[in-house]
C-alpha positions in Angstrom: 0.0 0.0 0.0 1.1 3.6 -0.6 1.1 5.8 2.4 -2.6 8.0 2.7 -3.8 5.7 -0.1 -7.2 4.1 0.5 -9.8 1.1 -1.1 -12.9 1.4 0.2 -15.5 -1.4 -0.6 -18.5 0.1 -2.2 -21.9 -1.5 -2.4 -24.2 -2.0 -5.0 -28.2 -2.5 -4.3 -29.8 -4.7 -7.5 -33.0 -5.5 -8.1 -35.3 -6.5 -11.3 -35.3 -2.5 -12.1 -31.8 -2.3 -12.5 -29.7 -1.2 -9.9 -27.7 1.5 -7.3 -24.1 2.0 -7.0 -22.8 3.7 -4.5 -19.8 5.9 -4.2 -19.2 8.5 -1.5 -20.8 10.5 1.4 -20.1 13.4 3.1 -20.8 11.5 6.3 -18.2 8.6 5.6 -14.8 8.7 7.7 -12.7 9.0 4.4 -14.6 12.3 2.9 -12.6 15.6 3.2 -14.8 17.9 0.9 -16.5 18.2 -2.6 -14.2 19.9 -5.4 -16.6 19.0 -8.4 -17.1 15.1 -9.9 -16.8 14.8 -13.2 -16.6 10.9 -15.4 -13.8 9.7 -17.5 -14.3 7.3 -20.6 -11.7 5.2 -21.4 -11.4 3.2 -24.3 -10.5 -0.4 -24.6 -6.7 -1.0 -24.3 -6.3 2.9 -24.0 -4.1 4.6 -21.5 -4.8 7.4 -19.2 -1.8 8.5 -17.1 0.7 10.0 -15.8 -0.8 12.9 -14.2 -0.4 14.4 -10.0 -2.4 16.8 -8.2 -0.6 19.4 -6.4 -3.2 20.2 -4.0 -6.1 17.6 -4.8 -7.5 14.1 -3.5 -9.2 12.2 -6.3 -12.3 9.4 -5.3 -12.1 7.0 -8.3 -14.7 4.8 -8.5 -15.5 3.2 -12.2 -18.5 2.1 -12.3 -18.4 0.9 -15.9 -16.2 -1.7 -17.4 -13.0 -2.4 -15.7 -9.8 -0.7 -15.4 -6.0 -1.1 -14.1 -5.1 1.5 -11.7 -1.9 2.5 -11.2 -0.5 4.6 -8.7 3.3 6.0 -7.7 4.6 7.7 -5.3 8.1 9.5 -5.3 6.9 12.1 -2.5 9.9 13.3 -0.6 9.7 12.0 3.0 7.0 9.5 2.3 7.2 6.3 4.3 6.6 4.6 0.3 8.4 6.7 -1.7 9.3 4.2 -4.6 6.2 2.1 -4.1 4.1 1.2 -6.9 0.2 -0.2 -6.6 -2.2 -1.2 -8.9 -5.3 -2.1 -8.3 -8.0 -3.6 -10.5 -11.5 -1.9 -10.3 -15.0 -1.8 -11.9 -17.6 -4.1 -12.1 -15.8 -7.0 -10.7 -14.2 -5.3 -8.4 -16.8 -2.0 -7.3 -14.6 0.0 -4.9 -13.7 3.7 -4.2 -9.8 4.3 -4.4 -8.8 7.4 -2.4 -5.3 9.0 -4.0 -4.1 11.7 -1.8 -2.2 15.0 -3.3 1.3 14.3 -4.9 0.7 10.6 -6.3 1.5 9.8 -9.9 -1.5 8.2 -10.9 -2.9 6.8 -14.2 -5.6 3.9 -15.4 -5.8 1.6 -18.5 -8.8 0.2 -19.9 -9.0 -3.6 -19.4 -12.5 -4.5 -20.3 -13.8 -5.4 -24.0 -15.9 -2.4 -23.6 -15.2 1.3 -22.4 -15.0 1.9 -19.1 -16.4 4.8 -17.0 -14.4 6.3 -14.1 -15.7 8.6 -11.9 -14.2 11.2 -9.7 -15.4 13.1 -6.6 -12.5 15.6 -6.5 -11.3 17.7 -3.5 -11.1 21.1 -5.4 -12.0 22.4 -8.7 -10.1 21.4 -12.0 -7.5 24.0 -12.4 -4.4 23.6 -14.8 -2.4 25.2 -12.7 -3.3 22.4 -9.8 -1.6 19.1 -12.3 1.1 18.3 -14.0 1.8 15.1 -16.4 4.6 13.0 -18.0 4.2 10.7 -20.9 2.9 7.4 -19.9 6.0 5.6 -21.3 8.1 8.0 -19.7 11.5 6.6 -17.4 10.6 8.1 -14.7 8.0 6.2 -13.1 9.2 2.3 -13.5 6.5 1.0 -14.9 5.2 -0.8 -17.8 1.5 -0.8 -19.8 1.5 -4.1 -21.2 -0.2 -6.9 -20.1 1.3 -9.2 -17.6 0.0 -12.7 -18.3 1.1 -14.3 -15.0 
């Protein structure tokens, strides 16, 4: 696990209608505060990542399709600096993943369909607030492809 990192188990409430997913409350432990949400389509096979937040927690929950979560921290001082962590989430696997401020994070879509992520932010999208690297990039040691174990 990666220091301040969270996986909360989220429930799901089914019935012949359909059903309810669902994802966070401002009464659970793990809320700090609502920035804005806002969902994130991700293709097939397609990469999202690397990006940080400066100042922001993200609340990733897909509740779509699944996806392949990575996270990376090289936060000066941190008990896990060097630690990577993925984690598998969606459908099979409905969970909220807290990421505090200043962990490398990025997700890959891993389902034959695209998969929706959603995030209940801290603050407000500002470009100012993130910064990115290529997700091939040397600087995180990580690789995409598929590990067929």
């Amino acid at each position: 696990m990666i220091e301040g990192v969270q996986i909360i188990p989220l429930s799901r409430i089914s019935d012949e209608r359909g059903r309810i997913m669902h994802m966070l409350r401002s009464d659970a432990p793990h809320f700090e505060k609502f920035g804005e949400i806002y969902f994130s389509a991700v293709y097939p096979g397609a990469i999202k990542a690397w990006h940080i937040h400066k100042t922001m927690a993200l609340n990733y929950a897909a509740v779509q399709g699944m996806i392949k979560l990575v996270l990376y921290d090289d936060r000066p001082g941190s008990a896990t600096k060097g630690e990577l962590m993925e984690i598998f989430m969606g459908e099979d696997n409905y969970c909220l993943v807290k990421i505090p401020p200043m962990v490398w994070n990025g997700f890959k879509g891993i389902s034959p369909k695209t998969a929706l992520v959603a995030n209940c932010a801290t603050e407000p999208h500002s470009p100012d607030e993130i910064m990115r690297k290529d997700p091939h990039t040397k600087d995180i040691p990580y690789s995409w492809e598929r590990k067929d174990r």
